[in-house]
C-alpha positions as CSV (number, residue, x, y, z in Angstrom):
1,X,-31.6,38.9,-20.0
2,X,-29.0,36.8,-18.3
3,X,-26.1,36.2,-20.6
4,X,-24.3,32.7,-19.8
5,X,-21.3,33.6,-22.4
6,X,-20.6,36.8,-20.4
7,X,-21.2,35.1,-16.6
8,X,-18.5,32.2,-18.2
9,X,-16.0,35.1,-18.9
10,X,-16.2,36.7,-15.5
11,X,-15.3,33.7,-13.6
12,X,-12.9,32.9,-15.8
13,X,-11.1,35.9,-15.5
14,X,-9.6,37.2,-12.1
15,X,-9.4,40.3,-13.2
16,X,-12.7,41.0,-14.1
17,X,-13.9,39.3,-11.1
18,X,-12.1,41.7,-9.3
19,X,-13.8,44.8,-10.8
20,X,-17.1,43.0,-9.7
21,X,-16.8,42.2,-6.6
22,X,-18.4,44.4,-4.0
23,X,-15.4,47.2,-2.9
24,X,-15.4,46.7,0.6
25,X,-14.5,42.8,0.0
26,X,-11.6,44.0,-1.9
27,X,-10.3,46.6,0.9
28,X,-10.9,43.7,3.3
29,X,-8.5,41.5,0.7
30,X,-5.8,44.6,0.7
31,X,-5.7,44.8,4.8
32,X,-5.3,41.5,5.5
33,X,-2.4,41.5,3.2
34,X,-0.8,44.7,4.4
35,X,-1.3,43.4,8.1
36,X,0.5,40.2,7.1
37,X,3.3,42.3,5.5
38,X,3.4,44.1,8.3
39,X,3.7,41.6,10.5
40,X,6.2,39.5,8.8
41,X,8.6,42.8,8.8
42,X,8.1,43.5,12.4
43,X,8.8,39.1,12.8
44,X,12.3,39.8,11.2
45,X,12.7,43.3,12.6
46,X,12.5,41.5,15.9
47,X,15.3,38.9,15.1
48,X,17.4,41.3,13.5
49,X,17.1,43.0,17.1
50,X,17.8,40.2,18.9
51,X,20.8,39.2,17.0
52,X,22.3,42.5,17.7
53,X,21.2,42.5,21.5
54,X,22.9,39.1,21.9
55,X,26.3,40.6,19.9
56,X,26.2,43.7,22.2
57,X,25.9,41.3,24.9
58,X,28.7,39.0,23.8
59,X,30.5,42.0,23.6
60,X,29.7,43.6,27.0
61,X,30.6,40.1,28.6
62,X,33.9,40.4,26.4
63,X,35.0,43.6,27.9
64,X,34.0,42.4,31.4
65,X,36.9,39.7,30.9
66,X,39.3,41.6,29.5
67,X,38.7,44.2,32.6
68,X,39.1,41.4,35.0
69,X,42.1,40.1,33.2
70,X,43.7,43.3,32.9
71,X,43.1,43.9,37.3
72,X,44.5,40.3,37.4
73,X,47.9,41.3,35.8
74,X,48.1,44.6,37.3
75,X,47.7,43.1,41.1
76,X,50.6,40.0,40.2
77,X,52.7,42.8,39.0
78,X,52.3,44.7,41.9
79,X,53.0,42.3,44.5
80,X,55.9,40.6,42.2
81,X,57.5,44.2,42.6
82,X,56.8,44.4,45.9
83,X,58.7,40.8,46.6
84,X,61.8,42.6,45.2
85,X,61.3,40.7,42.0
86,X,61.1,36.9,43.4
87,X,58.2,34.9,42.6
88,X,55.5,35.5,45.1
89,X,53.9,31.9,46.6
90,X,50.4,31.1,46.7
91,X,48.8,31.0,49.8
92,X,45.8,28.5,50.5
């Protein structure tokens, strides 16, 4: 006999509705979730990356600089000892 108290109860409560639903519906439920976990990790595993790939990059363009700088010092040092000490003109 079909019991309407007892059909009220199961929709009312989730978790019961959960223990009657069919299994494979519920695995369904639990994969889409993990996948969406998942994907929101790799999301911010990605921009964590990128943040750091743009720093090392900052960094790398830093040191290319400073290198340059450094060259530019050495080479006016260079020929201002070679000029005896005088200031060496610009040409051009």
């Amino acid at each position: 006999m079909y019991d309407h108290e007892q059909s009220k109860t199961a929709r009312d409560s989730p978790a019961l509705a959960d223990l009657l639903q069919m299994p494979k519906s519920i695995r369904k439920r639990e994969e889409e979730e993990l996948t969406a976990y998942t994907t929101r990790w790799l999301e911010l595993a990605d921009a964590a990356l990128s943040t750091a790939e743009k720093a090392a990059k900052a960094l790398e363009l830093a040191r290319q600089e400073q290198e340059r700088i450094r060259n530019d010092i050495q080479r006016r040092l260079k020929n201002y000892a070679k000029a005896g000490g005088r200031r060496v003109k610009k040409v051009g």
